[in-house]
BALOBA-1460 file (C-alpha; in Angstrom, 3 decimals):
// residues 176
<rec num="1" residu="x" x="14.973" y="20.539" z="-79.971"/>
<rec num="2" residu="x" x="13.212" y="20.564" z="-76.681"/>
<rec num="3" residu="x" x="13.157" y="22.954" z="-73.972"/>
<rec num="4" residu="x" x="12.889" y="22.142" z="-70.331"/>
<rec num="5" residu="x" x="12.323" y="25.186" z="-69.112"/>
<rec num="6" residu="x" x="12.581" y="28.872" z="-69.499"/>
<rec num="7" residu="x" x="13.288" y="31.431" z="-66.524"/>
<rec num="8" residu="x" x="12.553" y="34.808" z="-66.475"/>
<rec num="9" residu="x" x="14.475" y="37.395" z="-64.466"/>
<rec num="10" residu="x" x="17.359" y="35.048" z="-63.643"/>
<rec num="11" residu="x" x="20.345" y="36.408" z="-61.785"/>
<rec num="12" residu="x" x="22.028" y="32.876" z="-61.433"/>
<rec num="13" residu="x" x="23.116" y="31.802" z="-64.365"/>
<rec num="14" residu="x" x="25.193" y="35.131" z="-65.699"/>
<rec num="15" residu="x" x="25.393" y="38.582" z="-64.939"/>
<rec num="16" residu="x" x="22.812" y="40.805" z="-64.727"/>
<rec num="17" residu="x" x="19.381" y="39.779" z="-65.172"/>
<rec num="18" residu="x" x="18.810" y="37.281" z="-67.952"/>
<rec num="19" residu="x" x="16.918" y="34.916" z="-69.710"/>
<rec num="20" residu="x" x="17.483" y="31.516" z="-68.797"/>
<rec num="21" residu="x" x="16.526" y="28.550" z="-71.725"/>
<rec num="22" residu="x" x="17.384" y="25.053" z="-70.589"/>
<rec num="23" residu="x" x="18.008" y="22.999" z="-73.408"/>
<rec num="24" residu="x" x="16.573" y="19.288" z="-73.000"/>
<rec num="25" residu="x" x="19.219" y="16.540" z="-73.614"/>
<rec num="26" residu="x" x="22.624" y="15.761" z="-72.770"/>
<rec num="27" residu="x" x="24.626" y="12.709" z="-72.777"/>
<rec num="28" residu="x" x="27.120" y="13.695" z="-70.115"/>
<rec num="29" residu="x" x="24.809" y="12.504" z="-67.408"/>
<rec num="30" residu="x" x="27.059" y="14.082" z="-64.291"/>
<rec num="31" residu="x" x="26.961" y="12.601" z="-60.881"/>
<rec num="32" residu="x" x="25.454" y="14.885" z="-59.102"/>
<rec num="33" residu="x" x="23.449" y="16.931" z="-61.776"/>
<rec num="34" residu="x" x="20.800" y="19.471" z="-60.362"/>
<rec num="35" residu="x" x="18.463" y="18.831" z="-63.115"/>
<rec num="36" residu="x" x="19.152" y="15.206" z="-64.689"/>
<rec num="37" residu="x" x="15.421" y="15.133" z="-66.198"/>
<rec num="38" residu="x" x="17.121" y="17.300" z="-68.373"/>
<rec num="39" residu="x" x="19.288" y="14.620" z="-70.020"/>
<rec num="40" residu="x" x="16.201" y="13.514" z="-72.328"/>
<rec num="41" residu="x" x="16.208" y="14.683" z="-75.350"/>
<rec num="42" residu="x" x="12.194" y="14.790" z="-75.547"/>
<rec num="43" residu="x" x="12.220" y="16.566" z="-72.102"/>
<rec num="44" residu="x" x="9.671" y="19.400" z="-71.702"/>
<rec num="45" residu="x" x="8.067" y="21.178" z="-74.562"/>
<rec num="46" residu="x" x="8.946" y="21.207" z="-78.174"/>
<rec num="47" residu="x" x="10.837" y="24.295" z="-79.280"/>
<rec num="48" residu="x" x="8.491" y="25.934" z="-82.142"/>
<rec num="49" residu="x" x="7.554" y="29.150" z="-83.602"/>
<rec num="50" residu="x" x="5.646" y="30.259" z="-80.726"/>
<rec num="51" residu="x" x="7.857" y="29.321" z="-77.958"/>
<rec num="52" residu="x" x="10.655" y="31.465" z="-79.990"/>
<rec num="53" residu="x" x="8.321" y="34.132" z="-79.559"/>
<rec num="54" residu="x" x="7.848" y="34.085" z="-76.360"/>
<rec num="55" residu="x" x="11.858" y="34.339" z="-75.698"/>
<rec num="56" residu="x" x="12.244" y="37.120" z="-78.321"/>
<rec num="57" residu="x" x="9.593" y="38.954" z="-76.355"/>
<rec num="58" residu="x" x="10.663" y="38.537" z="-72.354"/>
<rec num="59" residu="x" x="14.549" y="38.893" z="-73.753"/>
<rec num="60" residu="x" x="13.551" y="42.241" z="-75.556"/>
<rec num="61" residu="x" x="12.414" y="44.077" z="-72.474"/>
<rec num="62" residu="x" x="15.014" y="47.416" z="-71.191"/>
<rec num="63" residu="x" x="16.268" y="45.324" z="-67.921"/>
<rec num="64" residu="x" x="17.673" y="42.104" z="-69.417"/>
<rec num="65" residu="x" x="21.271" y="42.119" z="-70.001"/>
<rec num="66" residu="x" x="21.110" y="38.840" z="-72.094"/>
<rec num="67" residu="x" x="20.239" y="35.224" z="-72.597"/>
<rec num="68" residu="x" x="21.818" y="32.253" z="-71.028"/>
<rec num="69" residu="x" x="21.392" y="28.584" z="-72.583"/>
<rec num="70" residu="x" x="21.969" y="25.551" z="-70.316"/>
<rec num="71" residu="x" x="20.010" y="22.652" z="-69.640"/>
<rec num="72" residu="x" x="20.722" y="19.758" z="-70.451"/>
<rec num="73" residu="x" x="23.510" y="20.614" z="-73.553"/>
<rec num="74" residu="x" x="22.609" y="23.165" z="-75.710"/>
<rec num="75" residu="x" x="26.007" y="22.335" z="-77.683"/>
<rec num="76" residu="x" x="24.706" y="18.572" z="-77.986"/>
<rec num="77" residu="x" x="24.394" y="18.383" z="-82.158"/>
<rec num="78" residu="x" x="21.001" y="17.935" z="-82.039"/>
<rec num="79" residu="x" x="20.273" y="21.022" z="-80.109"/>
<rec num="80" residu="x" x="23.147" y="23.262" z="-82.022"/>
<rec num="81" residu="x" x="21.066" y="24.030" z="-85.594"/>
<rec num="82" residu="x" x="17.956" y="25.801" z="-83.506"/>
<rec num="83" residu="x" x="20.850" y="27.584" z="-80.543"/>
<rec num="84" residu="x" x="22.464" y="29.129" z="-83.426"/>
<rec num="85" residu="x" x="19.155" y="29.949" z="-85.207"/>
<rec num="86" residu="x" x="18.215" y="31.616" z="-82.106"/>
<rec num="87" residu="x" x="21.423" y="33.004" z="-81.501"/>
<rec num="88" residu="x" x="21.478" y="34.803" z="-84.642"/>
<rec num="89" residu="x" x="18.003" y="36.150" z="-84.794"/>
<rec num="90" residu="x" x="18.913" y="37.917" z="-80.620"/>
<rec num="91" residu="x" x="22.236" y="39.223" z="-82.489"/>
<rec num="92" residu="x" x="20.420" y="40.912" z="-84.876"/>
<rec num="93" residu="x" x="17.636" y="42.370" z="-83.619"/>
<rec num="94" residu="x" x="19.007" y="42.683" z="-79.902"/>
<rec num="95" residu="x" x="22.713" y="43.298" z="-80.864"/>
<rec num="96" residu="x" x="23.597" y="44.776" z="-77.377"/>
<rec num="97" residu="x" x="21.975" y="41.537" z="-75.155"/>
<rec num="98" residu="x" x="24.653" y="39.243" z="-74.063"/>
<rec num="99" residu="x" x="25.013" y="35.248" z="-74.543"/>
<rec num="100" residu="x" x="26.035" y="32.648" z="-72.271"/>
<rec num="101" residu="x" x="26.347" y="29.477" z="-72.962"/>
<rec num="102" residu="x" x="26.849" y="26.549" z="-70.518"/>
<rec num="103" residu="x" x="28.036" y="23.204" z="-71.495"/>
<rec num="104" residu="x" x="29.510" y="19.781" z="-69.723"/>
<rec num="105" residu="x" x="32.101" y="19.794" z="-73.141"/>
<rec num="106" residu="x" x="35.342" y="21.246" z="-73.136"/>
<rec num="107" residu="x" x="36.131" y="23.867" z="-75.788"/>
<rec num="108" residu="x" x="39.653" y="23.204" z="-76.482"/>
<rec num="109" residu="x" x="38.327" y="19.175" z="-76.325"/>
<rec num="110" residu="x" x="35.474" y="18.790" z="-77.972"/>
<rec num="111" residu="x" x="34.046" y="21.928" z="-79.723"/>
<rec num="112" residu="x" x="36.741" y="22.965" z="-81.780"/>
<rec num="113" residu="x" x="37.440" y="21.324" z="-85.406"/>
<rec num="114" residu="x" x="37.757" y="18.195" z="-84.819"/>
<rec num="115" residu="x" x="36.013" y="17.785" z="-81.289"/>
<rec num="116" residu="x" x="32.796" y="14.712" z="-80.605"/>
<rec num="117" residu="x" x="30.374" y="18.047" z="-80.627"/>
<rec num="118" residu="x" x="31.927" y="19.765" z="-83.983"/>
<rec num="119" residu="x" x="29.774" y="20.586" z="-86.660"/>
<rec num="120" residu="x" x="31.249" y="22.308" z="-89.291"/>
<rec num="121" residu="x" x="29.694" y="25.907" z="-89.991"/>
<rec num="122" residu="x" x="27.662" y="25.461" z="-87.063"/>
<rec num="123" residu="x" x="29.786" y="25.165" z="-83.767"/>
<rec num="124" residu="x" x="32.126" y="28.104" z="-85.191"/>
<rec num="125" residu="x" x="29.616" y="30.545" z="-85.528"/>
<rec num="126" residu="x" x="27.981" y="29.474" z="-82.149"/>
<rec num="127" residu="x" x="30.878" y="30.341" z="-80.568"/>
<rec num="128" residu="x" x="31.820" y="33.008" z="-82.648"/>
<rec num="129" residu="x" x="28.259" y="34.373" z="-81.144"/>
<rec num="130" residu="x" x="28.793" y="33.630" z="-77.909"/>
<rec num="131" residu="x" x="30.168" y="36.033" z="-75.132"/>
<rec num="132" residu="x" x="30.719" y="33.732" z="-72.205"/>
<rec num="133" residu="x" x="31.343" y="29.670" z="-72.589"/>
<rec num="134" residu="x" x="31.130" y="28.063" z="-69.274"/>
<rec num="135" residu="x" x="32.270" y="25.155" z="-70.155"/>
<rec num="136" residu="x" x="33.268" y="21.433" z="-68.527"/>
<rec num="137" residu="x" x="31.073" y="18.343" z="-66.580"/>
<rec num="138" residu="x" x="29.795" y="18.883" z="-63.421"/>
<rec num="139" residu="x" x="32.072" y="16.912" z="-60.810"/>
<rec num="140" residu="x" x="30.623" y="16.492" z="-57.932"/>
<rec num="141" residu="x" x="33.582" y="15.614" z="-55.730"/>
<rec num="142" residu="x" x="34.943" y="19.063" z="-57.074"/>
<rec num="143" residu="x" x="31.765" y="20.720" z="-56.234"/>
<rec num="144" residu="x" x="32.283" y="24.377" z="-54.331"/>
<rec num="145" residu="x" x="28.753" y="26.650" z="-53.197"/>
<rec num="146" residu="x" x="31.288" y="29.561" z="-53.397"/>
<rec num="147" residu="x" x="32.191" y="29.678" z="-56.925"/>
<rec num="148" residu="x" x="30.385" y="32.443" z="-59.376"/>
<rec num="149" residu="x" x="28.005" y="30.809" z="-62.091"/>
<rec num="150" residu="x" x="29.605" y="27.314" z="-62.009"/>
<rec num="151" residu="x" x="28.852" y="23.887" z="-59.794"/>
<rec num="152" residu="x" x="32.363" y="22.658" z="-59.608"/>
<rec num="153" residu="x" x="36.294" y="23.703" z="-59.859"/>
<rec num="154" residu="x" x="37.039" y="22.132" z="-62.533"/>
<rec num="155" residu="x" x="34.717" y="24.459" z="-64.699"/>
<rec num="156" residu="x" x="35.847" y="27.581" z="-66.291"/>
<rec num="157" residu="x" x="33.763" y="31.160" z="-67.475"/>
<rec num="158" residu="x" x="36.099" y="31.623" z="-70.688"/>
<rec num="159" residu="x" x="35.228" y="34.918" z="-72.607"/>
<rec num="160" residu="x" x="34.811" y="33.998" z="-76.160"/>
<rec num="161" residu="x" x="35.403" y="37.166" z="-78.048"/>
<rec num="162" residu="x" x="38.476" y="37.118" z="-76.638"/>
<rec num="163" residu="x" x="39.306" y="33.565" z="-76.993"/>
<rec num="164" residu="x" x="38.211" y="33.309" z="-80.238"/>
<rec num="165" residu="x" x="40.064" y="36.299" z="-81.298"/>
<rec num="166" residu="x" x="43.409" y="35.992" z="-79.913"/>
<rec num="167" residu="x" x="42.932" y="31.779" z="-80.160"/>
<rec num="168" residu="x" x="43.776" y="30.174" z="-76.925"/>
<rec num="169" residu="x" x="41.876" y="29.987" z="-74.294"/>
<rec num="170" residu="x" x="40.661" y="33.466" z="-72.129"/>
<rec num="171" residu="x" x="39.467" y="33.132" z="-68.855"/>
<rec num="172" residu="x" x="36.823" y="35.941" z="-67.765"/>
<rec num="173" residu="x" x="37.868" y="37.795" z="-64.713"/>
<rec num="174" residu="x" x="34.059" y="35.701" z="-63.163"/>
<rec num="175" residu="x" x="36.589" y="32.694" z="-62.702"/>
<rec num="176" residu="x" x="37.423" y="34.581" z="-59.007"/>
C-alpha cells in the first residue's frame, strides 16, 4: 500500500479534528475528482513501519477525535490487508478515537459478501471497525459545496455500528 498523503489537524474530512491518511489507488477514476494523482496505486510514499509510526504518534495526541482514510480507495483490495492492520492496532491501543472511512463503492453494492471489493475476513471486520462509511463515486453533475463531508448528493455518511448491527443501511444524522 501507498500513501499519498497524511494531514494533520484536519477538520474536513469528519468531525472533530482528525487524522487524515489518503490511500493511493483507486479504479473508480470520477469525473471531477479533487485528487486523481491519487488513482495510482504507486502514488506517494510506501506505507512501512515507520510511516505507521508516525500516524500512531500524531493520532495519539489528547485533541484528535479520530482517523479518517480516503484517498484514492482505501477499500480497493490491495489497500484493505494494511487499513485493517491499522485499524486494529488504533482500536486497541486508542479504543476511544473514531474511524472514518471514505470510499467511491457502495456498501450494500459492493462491500458486502458477495460485492467486486469483498474479501472474506477482511472487509467484515473493516467495517465492523469502522464508525462512519461515506460511501459512493464522486458525481460531478451531482456535486453540492453545501453538503457536510461529502462532494456530491448521491453520497451518503452511513453509521456503521448501527448499520452493521441492526443490518440495513443507517444513515448518520451528518447526511443534513
Amino acid at each position: 500500500m501507498y500513501i499519498g498523503e497524511i494531514k494533520s489537524a484536519d477538520c474536513a474530512n469528519g468531525t472533530g479534528m482528525r487524522v487524515s491518511v489518503f490511500v493511493s489507488g483507486c479504479r473508480n477514476h470520477c469525473k471531477g475528482c479533487f485528487q486523481p494523482e491519487t488513482w495510482s496505486f504507486t502514488f506517494g510514499e510506501k506505507f512501512d513501519e515507520k510511516m505507521e509510526e508516525k500516524i500512531l504518534s500524531e493520532l495519539s495526541k489528547p485533541h484528535y477525535q479520530g482517523i479518517t482514510f480516503l484517498g484514492g480507495d482505501p477499500m480497493e483490495q490491495e489497500n484493505q490487508p494494511e487499513v485493517l492492520r491499522l485499524i486494529k492496532k488504533i482500536k486497541k491501543e486508542m479504543p476511544k478515537k473514531t474511524v472514518w472511512i471514505y470510499t467511491g463503492y457502495v456498501y450494500e453494492k459492493d462491500l458486502k459478501e458477495g460485492g467486486k471489493k469483498y474479501i472474506p475476513s477482511i472487509t467484515d471486520e473493516i467495517l465492523d471497525n469502522t464508525d462512519i462509511l461515506v460511501d459512493g463515486p464522486f458525481i460531478e453533475e451531482k456535486k453540492r459545496i453545501t453538503l457536510n463531508f461529502r462532494g456530491s448528493s448521491n453520497q451518503r455518511i452511513i453509521d456503521m455500528k448501527k448499520t452493521r448491527k441492526g443490518g440495513e443501511v443507517v444513515l448518520s444524522p451528518l447526511n443534513n
